[in-house]
N, C-alpha and C positions, 0 to 999 in steps of 0.2 A: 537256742542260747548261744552255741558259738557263732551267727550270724549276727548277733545283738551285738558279741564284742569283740565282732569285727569292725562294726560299724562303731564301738565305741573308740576302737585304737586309729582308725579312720581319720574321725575327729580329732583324736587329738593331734595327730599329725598333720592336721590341716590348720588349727590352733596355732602349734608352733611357726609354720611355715607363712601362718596370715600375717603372724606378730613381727616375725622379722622382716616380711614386707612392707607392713606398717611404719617399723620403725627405722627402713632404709629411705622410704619414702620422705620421711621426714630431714634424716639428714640429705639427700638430693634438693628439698625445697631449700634447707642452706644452702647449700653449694650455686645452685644455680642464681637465688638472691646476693651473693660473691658476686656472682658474675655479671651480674646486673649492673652492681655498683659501680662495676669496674669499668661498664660501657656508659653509664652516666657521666663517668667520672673524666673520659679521654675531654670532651669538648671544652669543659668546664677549664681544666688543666691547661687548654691550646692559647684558651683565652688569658690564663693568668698570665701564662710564656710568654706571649704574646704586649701583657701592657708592663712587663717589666722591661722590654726589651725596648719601648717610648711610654711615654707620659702623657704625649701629646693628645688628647680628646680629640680634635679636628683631625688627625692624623689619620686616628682609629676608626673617627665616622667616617673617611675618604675611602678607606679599605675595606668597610665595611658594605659602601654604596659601590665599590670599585666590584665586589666579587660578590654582588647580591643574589646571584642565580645559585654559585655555587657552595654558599654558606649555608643559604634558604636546605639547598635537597640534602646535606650534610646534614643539618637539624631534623628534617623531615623523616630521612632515615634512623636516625638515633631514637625518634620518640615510638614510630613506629616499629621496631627493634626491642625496643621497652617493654612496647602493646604487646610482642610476639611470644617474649619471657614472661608477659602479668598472665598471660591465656595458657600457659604452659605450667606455668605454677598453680594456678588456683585446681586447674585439673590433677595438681598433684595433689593438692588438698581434698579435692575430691577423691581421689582415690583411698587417702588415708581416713578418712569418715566410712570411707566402703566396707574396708578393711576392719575398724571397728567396729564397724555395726555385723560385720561378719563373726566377730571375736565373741560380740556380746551372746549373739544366736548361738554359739558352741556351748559358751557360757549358761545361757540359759537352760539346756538340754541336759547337761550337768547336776544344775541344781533343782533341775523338775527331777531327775531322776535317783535324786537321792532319799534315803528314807529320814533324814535327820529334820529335828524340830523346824518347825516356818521360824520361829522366834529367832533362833540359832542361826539360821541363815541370812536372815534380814540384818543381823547385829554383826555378822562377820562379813557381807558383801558390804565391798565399797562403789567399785565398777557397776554402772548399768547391766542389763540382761534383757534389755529390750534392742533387738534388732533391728527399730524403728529410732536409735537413737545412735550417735547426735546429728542433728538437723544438717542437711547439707548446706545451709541459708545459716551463716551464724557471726550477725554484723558485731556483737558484743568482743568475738575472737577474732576473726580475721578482718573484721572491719579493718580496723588500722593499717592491716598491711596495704589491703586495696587502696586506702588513704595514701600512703604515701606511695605507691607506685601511682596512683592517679597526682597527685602533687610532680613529681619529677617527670613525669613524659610529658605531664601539661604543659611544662616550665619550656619544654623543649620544643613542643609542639604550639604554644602560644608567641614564642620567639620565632618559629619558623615563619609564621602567619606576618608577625610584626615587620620581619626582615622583607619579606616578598611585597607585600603589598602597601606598607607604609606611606609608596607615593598615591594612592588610590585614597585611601582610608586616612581616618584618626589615627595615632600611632597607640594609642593608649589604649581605644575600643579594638581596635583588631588584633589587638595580643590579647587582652582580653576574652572578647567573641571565642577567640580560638582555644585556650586554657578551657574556658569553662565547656564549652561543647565537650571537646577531648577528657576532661576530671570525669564528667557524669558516664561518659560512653564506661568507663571502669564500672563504675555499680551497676550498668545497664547489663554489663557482660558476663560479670559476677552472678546477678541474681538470674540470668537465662541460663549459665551452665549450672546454678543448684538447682534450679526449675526444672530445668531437661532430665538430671540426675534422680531428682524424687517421683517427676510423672511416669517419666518415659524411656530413661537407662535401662534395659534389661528386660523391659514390659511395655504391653501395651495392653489397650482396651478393646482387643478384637477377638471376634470368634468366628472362625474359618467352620465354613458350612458345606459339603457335598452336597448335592442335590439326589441322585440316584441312591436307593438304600437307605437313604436318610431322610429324606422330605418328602418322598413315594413309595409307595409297595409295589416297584419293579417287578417283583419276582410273580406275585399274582399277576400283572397285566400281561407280563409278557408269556406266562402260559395262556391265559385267553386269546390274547391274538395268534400265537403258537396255533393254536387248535383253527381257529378263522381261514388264517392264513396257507396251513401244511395241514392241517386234519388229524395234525397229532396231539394226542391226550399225554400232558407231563403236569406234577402235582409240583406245586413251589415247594412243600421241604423236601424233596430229591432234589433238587439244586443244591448240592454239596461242593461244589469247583467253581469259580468264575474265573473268564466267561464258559458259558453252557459249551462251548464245542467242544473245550476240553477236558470235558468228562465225559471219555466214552462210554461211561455205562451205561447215559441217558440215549445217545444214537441220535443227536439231533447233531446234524454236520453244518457248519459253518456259512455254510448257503441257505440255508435253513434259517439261520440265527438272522444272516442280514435281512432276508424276506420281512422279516418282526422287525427293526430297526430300521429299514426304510418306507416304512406304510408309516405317514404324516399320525394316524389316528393313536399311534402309540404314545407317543411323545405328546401329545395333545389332552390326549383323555387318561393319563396315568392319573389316578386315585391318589390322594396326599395321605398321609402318615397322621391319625389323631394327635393333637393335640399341640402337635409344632409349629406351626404360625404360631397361639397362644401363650406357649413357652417361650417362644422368641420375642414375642411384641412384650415378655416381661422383663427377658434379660436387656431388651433394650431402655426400656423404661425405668426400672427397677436399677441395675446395674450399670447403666448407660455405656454400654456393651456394645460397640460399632459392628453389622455383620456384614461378610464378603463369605459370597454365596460361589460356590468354585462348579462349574460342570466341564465336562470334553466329550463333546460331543460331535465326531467327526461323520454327520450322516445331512444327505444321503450318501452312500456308497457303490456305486454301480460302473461297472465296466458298461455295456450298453441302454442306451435313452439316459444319460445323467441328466440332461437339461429337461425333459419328461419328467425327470423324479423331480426337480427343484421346483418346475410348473406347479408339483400337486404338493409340495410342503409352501408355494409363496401363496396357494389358494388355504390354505389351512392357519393364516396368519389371519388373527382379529385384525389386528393396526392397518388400517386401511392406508393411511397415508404411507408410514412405509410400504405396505406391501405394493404401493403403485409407484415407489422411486424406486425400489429392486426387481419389479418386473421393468422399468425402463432400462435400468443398468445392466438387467442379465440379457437383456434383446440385442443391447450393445455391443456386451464380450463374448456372448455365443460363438461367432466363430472363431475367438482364440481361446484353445482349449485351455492353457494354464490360466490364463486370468479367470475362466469358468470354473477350473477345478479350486481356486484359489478363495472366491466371492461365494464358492456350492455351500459353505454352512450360514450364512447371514440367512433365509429363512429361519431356520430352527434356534439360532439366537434370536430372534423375536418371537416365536413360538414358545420358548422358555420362559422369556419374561412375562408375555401372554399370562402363561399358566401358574407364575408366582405372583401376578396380581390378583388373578380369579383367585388363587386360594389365601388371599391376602397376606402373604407372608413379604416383610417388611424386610428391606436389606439396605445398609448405605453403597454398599460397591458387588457389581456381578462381574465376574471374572469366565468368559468363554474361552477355555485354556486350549490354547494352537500347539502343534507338532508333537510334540514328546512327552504324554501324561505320566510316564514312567522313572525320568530321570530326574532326582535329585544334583546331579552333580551341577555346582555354581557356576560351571566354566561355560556348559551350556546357553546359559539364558534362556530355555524354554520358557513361553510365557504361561505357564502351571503354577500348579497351588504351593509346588517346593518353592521356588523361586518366587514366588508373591511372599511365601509365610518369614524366607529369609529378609529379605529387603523393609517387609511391614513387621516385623515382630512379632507375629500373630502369636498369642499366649496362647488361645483353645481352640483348639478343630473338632469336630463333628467328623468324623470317616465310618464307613463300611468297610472297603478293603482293606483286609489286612497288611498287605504288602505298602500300600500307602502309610499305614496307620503307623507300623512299624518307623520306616523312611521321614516320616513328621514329626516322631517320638524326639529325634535328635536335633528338631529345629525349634518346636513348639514346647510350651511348658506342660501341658497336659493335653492329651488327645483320648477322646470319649471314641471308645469305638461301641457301635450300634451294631448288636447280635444278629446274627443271621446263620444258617445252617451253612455258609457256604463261608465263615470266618470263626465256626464252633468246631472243638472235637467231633469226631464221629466216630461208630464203631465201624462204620463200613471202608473208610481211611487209611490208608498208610500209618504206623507209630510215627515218621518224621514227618507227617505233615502235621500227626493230632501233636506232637511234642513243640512243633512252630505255633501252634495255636495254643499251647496251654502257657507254656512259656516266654511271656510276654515283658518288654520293659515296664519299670516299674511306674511311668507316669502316663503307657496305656489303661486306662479306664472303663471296664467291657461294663455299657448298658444297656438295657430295655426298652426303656424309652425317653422319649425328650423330656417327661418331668423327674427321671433320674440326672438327665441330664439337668437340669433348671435347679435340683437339691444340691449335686455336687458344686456345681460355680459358687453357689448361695453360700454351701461353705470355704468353698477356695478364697472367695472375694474379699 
């Protein structure tokens, strides 16, 4: 209860704060339309100054053909200057539709949550409570103004055209030609910044997908090959920690671990996850839900025979064709070792894809993420999933680790993290690590499986 009315005093103080945004907002769009006028207004004025001070017509066209270069980029800049204020404005009006549709959503929360008659409420709201409303497209109201700021830059900007080019052209058609081009480019502009506002402001249609934990069961292969490879028996729910070295309770040491990660057969013949191709090929169909599939996969990894190891992942490569343009090009760089160490994961990026076509899971973009899987920070630029999810908007990820899951939380609008023993309480655990695991942000998502995952969107969407 007192976390209810926390979150009710919350709101309201968000309420008040949206509305006097709102309504500063609005007088800024004056102020700055002052100032618009003011800069329509210099040329206009030069001109009058100008034919009080003669009469003469032939005078004025002499001066007018005398300084044709530098009247022309005077006009050019002034309409353009115009364009720079109409583009600056209309995104204030955008903002103030934000801001309202913000207000309404408060609003509605309010009036869901009261116990008073529907009748009662319906007779005493005036304001909307749909935070779907008002349309960021609304030629009825601001029409007009786009009207006449497309009127006055055209004015300017079809004179500029008339003055430059007059000896070329018709004088008539290329003042013309150019008003009207310039009028339209206003509602062109208009309806691409309410366009952009409703599709793609704040969201998008993407859902960021891991591949480990999430599209395979890791954890069973890699005790199989574990045992193949070292002869050691480890059950996948004792994988409580990842990666495995650093649990030592398990006694698998780190050389151990890479032995499993550099045998081509692991990465090749990992087992897919029931039901997630299917889930996927609906939220793309269904929801028409773009997927960018993220893995980091930095193998193989060997201090000695690297080029030995890369021989048995470029033989473990279906794609014939590449595999015979990457066996050319590693024959190439072999003896410079950075260019080899640099080129050493392009096997297993086809090896990947290989093995998301076999289990046919469908994606529009695969992202093989280089250097630093770990860092969020923007400054970086790591080419990773943080750094994709910022720059694309990605709305929903797919994650297993937590420490990712978490790190995503604050980029993406909701993140599905996909259970496993080694992102669940345990009793065998530290209290601050099972407390990092229970106590999770509130638009982490702990699921089961991908057709939790495929119910949740279904309702978020």
């Amino acid at each position: 209860m007192a976390e209810e009315n926390k979150f009710e005093k919350y709101l309201l103080s968000e309420y008040e704060n949206i509305a006097q945004a709102h309504f500063k907002s609005i007088e800024t769009i004056s102020t700055f339309f002052r100032h618009y006028l003011l800069i329509m207004s210099i040329p206009a004025s030069a001109v009058v100054v100008f034919s009080q001070i003669t009469s003469d017509v032939n005078q004025l066209t002499t001066v007018v053909n005398q300084y044709r270069v530098p009247i022309s980029i005077v006009l050019f800049c002034v309409s353009f200057i115009g364009l720079g204020v109409f583009c600056y404005i209309v995104n204030l009006r955008l903002d103030v539709v934000l801001y309202a549709r913000t207000v309404n959503g408060i609003r509605k929360f309010f009036y869901d949550s009261s116990d008073a008659d529907i009748n009662l409420k319906l007779r005493i709201r005036v304001l909307p409570q749909s935070p779907q409303l008002p349309s960021y497209f609304e030629m009825s109201y601001f029409g007009p103004v786009v009207f006449v700021f497309g009127v006055m830059n055209s004015l300017y900007f079809g004179s500029f055209g008339y003055i430059l080019f007059s000896k070329w052209f018709c004088c008539f058609w290329s003042f013309f030609a150019f008003a009207v081009i310039f009028f339209v480019s206003h509602f062109a502009i208009y309806l691409f910044y309410a366009r952009y506002r409703e599709m793609a402001y704040l969201k998008s249609r993407i859902l960021g997908v891991d591949i480990d934990g999430v599209l395979n069961k890791h954890r069973d292969h890699f005790c199989k090959l574990l045992k193949e490879n070292t002869g050691k028996n480890l059950n996948p729910d004792q994988i409580l920690i990842m990666p495995v070295h650093e649990y030592p309770a398990l006694g698998i040491t780190r050389e151990e671990e890479r032995e499993v990660f550099n045998d081509p057969k692991y990465w090749k013949e990992m087992p897919a996850i029931e039901q997630a191709a299917q889930n996927i090929r609906k939220l793309r169909r269904l929801f028409k839900l773009k997927i960018h599939i993220f893995t980091w996969r930095p193998w193989p990894d060997t201090q000695n025979g690297l080029f030995e190891h890369i021989r048995s992942f470029l033989d473990a490569c279906e794609n014939s064709f590449t595999k015979e343009i990457l066996s050319i090009s590693f024959r190439i760089v072999r003896p410079i070792k950075p260019l080899l160490e640099f080129f050493k994961e392009k096997p297993l990026q086809q090896i990947t894809k290989d093995w998301l076509k076999n289990h046919g899971i469908k994606y529009n973009k695969f992202v093989f993420e280089k250097g630093n899987d770990y860092s969020s920070d923007p400054r970086g630029k790591f080419n990773n999933r943080f750094y994709k999810a910022r720059m694309k908007r990605i709305s929903y990820f797919v994650e297993d680790d937590l420490e990712k899951a978490i790190k995503l939380s604050y980029i993406c609008d909701i993140v599905f993290l996909l259970s496993h023993p080694y992102n669940e309480p345990q009793q065998a655990l530290p209290d601050e690590i099972n407390a990092l695991r229970k106590d999770l942000p509130s638009n982490i998502i702990r699921v089961k499986s991908w057709n939790e995952i495929y119910k949740n969107i279904r309702k978020l969407s």
